[in-house]
ZAMARGU-4260 file (C-alpha; in steps of 0.2 Angstrom, whole numbers, plus 5000, padded with zeros to 4 digits):
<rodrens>
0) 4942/4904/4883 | 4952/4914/4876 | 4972/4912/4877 | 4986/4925/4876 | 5007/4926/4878
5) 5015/4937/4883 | 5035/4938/4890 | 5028/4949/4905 | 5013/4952/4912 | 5011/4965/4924
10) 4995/4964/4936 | 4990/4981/4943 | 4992/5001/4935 | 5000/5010/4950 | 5016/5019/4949
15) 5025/4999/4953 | 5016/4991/4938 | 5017/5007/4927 | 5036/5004/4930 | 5038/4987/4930
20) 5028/4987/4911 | 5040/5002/4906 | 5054/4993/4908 | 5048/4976/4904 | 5045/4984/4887
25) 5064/4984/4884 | 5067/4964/4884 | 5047/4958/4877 | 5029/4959/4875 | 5021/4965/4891
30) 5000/4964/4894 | 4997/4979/4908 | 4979/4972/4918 | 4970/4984/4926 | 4954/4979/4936
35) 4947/4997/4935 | 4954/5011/4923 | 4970/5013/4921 | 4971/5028/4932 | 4961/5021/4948
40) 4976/5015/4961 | 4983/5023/4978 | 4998/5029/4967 | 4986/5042/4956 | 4979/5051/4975
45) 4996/5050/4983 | 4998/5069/4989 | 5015/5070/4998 | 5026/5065/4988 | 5042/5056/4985
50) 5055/5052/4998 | 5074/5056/4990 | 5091/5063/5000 | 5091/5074/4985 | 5096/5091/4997
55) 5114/5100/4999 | 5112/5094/5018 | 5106/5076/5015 | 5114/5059/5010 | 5105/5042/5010
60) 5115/5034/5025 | 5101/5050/5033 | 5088/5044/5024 | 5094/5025/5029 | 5094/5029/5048
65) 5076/5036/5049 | 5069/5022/5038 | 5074/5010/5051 | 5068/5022/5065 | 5052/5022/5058
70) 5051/5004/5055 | 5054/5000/5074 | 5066/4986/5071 | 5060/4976/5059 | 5068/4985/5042
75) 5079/4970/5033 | 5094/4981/5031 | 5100/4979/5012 | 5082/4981/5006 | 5082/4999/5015
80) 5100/5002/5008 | 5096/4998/4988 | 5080/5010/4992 | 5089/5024/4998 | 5102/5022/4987
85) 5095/5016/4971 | 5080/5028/4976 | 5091/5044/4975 | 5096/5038/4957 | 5080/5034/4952
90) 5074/5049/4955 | 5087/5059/4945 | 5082/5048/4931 | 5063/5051/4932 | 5068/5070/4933
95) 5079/5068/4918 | 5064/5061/4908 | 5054/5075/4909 | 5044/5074/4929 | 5042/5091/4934
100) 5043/5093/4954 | 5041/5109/4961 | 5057/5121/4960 | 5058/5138/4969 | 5058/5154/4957
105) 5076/5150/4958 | 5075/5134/4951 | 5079/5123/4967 | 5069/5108/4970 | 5056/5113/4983
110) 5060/5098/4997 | 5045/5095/5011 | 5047/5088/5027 | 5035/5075/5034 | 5034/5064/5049
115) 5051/5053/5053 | 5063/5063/5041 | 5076/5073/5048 | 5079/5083/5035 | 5068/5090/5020
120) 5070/5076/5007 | 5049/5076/5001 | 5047/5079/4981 | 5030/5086/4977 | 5025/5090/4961
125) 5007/5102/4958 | 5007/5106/4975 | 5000/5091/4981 | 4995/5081/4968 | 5014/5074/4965
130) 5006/5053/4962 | 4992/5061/4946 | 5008/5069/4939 | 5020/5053/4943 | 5006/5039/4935
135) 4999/5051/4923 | 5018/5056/4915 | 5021/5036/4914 | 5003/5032/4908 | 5005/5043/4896
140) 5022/5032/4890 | 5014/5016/4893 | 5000/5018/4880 | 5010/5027/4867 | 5023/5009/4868
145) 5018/4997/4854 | 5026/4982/4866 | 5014/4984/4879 | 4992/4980/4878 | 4982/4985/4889
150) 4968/4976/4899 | 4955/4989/4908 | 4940/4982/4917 | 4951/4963/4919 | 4953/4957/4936
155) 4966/4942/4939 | 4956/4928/4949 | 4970/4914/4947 | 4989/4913/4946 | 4994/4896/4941
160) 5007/4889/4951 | 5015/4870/4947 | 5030/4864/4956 | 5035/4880/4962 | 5035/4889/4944
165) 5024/4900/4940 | 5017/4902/4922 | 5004/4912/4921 | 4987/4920/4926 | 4968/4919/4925
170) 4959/4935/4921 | 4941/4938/4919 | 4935/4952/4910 | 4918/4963/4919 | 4911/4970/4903
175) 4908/4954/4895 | 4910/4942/4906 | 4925/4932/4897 | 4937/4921/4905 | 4955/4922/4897
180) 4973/4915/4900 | 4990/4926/4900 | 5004/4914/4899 | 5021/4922/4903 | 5039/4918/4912
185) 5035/4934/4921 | 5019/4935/4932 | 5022/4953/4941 | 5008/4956/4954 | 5007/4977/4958
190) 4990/4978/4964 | 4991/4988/4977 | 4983/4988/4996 | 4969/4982/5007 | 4965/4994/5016
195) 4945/4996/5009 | 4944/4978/5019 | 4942/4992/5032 | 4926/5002/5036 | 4937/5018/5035
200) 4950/5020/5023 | 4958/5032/5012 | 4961/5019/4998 | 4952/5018/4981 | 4936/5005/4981
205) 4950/4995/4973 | 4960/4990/4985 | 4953/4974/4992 | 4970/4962/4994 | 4965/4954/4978
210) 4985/4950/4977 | 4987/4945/4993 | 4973/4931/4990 | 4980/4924/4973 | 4998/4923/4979
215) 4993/4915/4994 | 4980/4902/4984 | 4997/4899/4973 | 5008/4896/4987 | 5017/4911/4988
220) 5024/4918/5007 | 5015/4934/5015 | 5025/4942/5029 | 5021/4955/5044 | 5005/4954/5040
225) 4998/4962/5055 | 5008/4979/5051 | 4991/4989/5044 | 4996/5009/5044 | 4981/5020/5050
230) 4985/5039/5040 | 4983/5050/5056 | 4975/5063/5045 | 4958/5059/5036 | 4944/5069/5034
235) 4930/5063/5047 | 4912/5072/5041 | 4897/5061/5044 | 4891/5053/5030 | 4906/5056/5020
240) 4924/5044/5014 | 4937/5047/5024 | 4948/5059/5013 | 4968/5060/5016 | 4976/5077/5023
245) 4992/5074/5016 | 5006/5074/5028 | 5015/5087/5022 | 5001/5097/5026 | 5010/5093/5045
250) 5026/5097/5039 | 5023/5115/5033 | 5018/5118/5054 | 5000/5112/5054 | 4995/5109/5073
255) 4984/5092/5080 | 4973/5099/5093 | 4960/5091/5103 | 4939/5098/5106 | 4947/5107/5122
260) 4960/5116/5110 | 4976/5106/5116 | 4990/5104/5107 | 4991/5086/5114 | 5007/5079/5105
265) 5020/5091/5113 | 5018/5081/5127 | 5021/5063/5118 | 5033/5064/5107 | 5049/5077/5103
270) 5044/5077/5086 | 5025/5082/5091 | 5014/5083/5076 | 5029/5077/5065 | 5031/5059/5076
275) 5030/5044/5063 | 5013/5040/5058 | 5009/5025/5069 | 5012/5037/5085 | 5003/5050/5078
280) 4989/5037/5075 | 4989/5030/5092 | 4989/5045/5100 | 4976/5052/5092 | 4965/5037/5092
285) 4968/5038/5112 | 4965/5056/5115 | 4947/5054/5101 | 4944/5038/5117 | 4947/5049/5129
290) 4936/5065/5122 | 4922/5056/5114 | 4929/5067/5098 | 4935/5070/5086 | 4952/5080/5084
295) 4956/5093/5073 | 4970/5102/5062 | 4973/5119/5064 | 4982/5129/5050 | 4977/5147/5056
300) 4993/5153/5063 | 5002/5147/5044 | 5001/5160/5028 | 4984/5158/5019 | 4993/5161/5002
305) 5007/5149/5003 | 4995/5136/5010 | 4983/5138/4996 | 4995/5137/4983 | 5005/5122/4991
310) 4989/5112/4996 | 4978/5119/4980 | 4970/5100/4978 | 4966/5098/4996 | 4961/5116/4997
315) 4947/5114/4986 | 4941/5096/4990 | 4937/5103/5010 | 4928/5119/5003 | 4918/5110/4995
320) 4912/5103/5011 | 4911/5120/5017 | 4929/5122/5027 | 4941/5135/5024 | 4956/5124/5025
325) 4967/5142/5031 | 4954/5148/5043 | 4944/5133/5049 | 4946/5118/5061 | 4949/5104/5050
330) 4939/5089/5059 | 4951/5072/5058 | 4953/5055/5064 | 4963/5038/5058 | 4959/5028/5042
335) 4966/5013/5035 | 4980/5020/5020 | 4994/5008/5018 | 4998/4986/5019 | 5017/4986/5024
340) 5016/4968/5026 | 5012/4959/5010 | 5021/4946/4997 | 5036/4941/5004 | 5049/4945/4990
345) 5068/4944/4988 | 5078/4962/4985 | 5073/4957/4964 | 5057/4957/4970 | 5055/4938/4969
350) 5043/4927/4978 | 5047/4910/4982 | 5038/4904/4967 | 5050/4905/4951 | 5040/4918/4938
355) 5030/4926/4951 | 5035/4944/4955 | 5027/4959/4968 | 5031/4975/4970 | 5023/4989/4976
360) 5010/4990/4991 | 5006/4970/4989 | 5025/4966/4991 | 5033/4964/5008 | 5052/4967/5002
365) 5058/4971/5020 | 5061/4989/5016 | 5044/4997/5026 | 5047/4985/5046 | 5035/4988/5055
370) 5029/5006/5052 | 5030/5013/5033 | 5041/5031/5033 | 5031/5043/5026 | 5033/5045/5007
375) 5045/5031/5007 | 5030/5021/4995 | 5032/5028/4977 | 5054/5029/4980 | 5050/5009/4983
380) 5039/5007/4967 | 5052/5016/4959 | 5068/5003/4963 | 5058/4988/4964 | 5048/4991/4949
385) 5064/4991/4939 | 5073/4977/4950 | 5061/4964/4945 | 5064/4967/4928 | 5081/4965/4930
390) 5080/4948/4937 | 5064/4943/4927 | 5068/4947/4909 | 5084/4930/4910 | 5069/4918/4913
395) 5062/4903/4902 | 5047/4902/4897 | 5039/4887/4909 | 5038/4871/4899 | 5023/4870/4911
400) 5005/4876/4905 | 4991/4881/4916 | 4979/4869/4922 | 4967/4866/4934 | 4957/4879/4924
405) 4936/4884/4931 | 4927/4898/4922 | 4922/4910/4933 | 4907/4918/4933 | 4898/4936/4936
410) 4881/4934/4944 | 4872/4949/4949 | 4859/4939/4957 | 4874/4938/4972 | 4878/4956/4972
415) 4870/4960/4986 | 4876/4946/4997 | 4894/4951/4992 | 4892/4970/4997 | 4882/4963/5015
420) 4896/4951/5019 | 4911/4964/5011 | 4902/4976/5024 | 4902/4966/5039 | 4920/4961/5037
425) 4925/4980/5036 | 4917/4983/5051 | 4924/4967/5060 | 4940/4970/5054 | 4939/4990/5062
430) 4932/4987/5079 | 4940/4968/5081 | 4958/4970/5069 | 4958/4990/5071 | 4970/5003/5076
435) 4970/4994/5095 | 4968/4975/5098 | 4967/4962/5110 | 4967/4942/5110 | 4949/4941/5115
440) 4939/4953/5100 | 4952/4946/5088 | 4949/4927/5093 | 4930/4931/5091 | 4934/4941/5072
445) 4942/4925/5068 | 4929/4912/5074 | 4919/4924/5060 | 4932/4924/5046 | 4934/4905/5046
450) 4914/4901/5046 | 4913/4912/5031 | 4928/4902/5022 | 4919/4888/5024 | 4903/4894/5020
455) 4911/4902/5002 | 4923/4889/4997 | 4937/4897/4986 | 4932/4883/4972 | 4916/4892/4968
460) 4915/4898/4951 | 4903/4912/4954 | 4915/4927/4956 | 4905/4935/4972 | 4910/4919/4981
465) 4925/4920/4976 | 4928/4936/4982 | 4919/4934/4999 | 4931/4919/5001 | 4947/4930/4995
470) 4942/4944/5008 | 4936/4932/5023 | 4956/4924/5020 | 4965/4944/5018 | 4955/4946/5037
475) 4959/4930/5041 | 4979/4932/5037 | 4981/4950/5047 | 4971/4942/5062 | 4982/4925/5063
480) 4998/4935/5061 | 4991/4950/5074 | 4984/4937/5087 | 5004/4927/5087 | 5015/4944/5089
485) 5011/4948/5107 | 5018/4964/5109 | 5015/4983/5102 | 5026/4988/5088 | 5023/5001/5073
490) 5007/4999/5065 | 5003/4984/5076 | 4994/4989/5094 | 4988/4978/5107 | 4981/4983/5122
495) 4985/4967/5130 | 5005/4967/5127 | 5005/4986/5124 | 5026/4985/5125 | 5037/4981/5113
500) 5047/4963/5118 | 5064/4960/5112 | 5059/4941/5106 | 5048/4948/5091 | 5060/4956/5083
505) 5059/4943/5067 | 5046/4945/5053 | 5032/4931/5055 | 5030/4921/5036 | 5012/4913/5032
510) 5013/4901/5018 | 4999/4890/5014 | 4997/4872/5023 | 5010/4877/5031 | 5013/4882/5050
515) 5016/4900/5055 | 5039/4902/5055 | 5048/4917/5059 | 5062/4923/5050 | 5075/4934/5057
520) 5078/4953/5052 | 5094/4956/5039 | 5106/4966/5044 | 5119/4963/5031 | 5121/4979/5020
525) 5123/4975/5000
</rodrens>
């Protein structure tokens, strides 16, 4: 087996582990593992943009105020304050560096608007392709650093955890099979969602909760768990992935209507189309109940020209199914896009383990609550993926070395068994754990989950059991933590307790043989 150290390693190639390697590379060695290309992470396809009170009318304590708005409550207020602040900074830095967002002929920052914000405050950059220009500007600094390796094709499947220190990870590499150990005195973990644990999602095949697994099998904390945004705006074609019609295609004056031609959220919100995401969900989840259809977006009242140019990406993807994004009804429905809950972390992005770090999607750093503000994901990679570093880069290297160490395997002979089980759970996890739930499909989603745990022990050393096992425990996480907050709140809707109640305004922490606790909202500013 082989054996390898490094002062950082940085688990996942998304704009957060892009970052956190980037500046890692000031203060040591860093390895950058990727399970997939570099390239492949919910980062690279994010179209909206970033979130930055960047505008002659805006300021963060704006940009403050609708973050917790959107969150419904559950935002921990100095993580939302060092975003927005910190965020704003951030941003002038990357700009500094050579990002190119979109300017006016006059050279003024082209700002969008999208669902929550009350001002313009969206960057975008090539219309709507601002997250390939984001990673692909820091990829292209990652590989031309001498402190930095790279790992494609390498998957972590165990962080070694001993007395509450962390000291290092397990990777197994898919081309040949080989089992090796990273040992470090930083273990960042920025790989990403979950959302493909869901039969419909907008996410890369990647995204599978890998994190979420090793940090919980380490010990680490998870928090809100239950809090799974649903993109209001996916593609639904039969036959086809769900693919994401950016929100800003909203913001620009897009319409929502339903099979009968309705414009159905003038009447349920005084934002209408621009409501945050999880009542634009709902809403449209409700009205497709109601129809027995789909609903549709409907640009034809916008400038062809403009639209064409400001969604050139999106604009070619639907003609090639045949639909003129300015001309055509746009069929849509819901898909899984976005974790907000995740790894519970401290505002340096530390987990309760010392040495092991998350940031990004797989972290839970209180900044999100209960609903994530639209393009408020690649602001928080941006401040979080430097934070860590700042607290990280003091460390010892542990005295402790990994142990407990079991090769594991690829067998193809399980493939099949994988993709069958991998496929039920999706579709457990959408009609059971989906955009509406109730107590008695959950408890029977959870009866599954459990049986499957123990069918596929996590100790198995062939890597498909191991994975059903880390995927039956993801389901089983969001269900526990979904089945104990009885109410409707954000991204969490249950038609039993569809109101939102006063006494679940706390975050709900999961931590290995451990029983469920609550821990109460900050509201201290930094």
């Amino acid at each position: 087996m082989k054996q390898f150290e490094f002062d950082f390693v940085v688990v996942g190639s998304g704009l957060a582990g892009l970052l956190a390697a980037w500046h890692a590379s000031a203060h040591g060695t860093v390895a950058l593992i990727s399970k997939s290309e570099l390239d492949i992470s919910n980062s690279y396809h994010a179209q909206g943009g970033i979130a930055a009170a960047i505008g002659p009318d805006d300021n963060p304590v704006n940009h403050f105020n609708d973050t917790l708005t959107a969150g419904r409550g559950l935002c921990d207020h100095d993580a939302v304050s060092i975003l927005v602040n910190e965020g704003l900074a951030q941003v002038r830095e990357m700009i500094a560096m050579g990002v190119e967002f979109d300017k006016d002929p006059s050279g003024m920052l082209v700002l969008g608007l999208e669902g929550g914000h009350s001002r313009r405050r969206i960057l975008h950059a090539d219309g709507d392709a601002t997250g390939k220009v984001m990673t692909g500007f820091m990829l292209k600094k990652i590989l031309a650093n001498t402190r930095i390796t790279t790992f494609e094709f390498t998957t972590a499947v165990k962080v070694f955890s001993q007395n509450g220190v962390c000291s290092g990870i397990q990777t197994l590499d898919y081309n040949t099979g080989e089992n090796s150990l990273f040992r470090t005195k930083a273990t960042i973990l920025a790989t990403g969602g979950l959302s493909r644990i869901y039969a419909r999602s907008t996410n890369p095949y990647t995204a599978t909760g890998d994190g979420f697994a090793l940090a919980w099998q380490a010990g680490a904390r998870l928090a809100d768990m239950e809090f799974i945004q649903f993109h209001p705006t996916a593609l639904s074609l039969d036959g086809e992935d769900a693919y994401l019609i950016s929100e800003a295609v909203r913001g620009e004056g897009a319409h929502l209507i339903d099979k009968y031609g309705e414009r159905f959220m003038l009447q349920l919100h005084p934002m209408a189309e621009l409501a945050p995401r999880d009542v634009v969900a709902s809403a449209i989840f409700q009205r497709m109940q109601e129809t027995g259809s789909t609903v549709f977006l409907s640009l034809k009242h916008l400038d062809a020209g403009f639209l064409k140019e400001r969604f050139h990406s999106i604009d070619a993807k639907l003609s090639s199914f045949g639909i003129d994004l300015t001309n055509d009804l746009i069929p849509i429905s819901p898909a899984a896009h976005y974790t907000v809950g995740g790894i519970r972390t401290d505002v340096w992005g530390q987990t309760n383990i010392t040495g092991l770090f998350a940031c990004g999607e797989v972290a839970s750093t209180g900044v999100m609550g209960a609903n994530r503000l639209a393009s408020n994901s690649l602001l928080e990679c941006l401040v979080y993926g430097k934070r860590i570093v700042e607290k990280a880069k003091d460390l010892p290297l542990p005295k402790a070395r990994p142990n407990n160490i079991d090769t594991i395997v690829l067998n193809p002979a399980t493939d099949n068994t994988y993709l069958n089980i991998k496929n039920e759970l999706a579709e457990m996890m959408s009609n059971q754990v989906g955009i509406v739930r109730n107590r008695e499909e959950m408890l029977i989603a959870q009866e599954r989950f459990n049986s499957i745990k123990r069918q596929y022990p996590g100790s198995l050393s062939d890597y498909n059991g191991k994975k059903i096992n880390e995927l039956a425990t993801v389901c089983s996480l969001i269900c526990i933590s979904a089945l104990e907050r009885e109410e409707s709140r954000g991204g969490h809707v249950r038609s039993d307790f569809p109101k939102e109640v006063p006494q679940f305004v706390h975050h709900i922490i999961q931590e290995k043989d451990k029983s469920l606790r609550t821990e109460t909202v900050r509201k201290n500013l930094p």
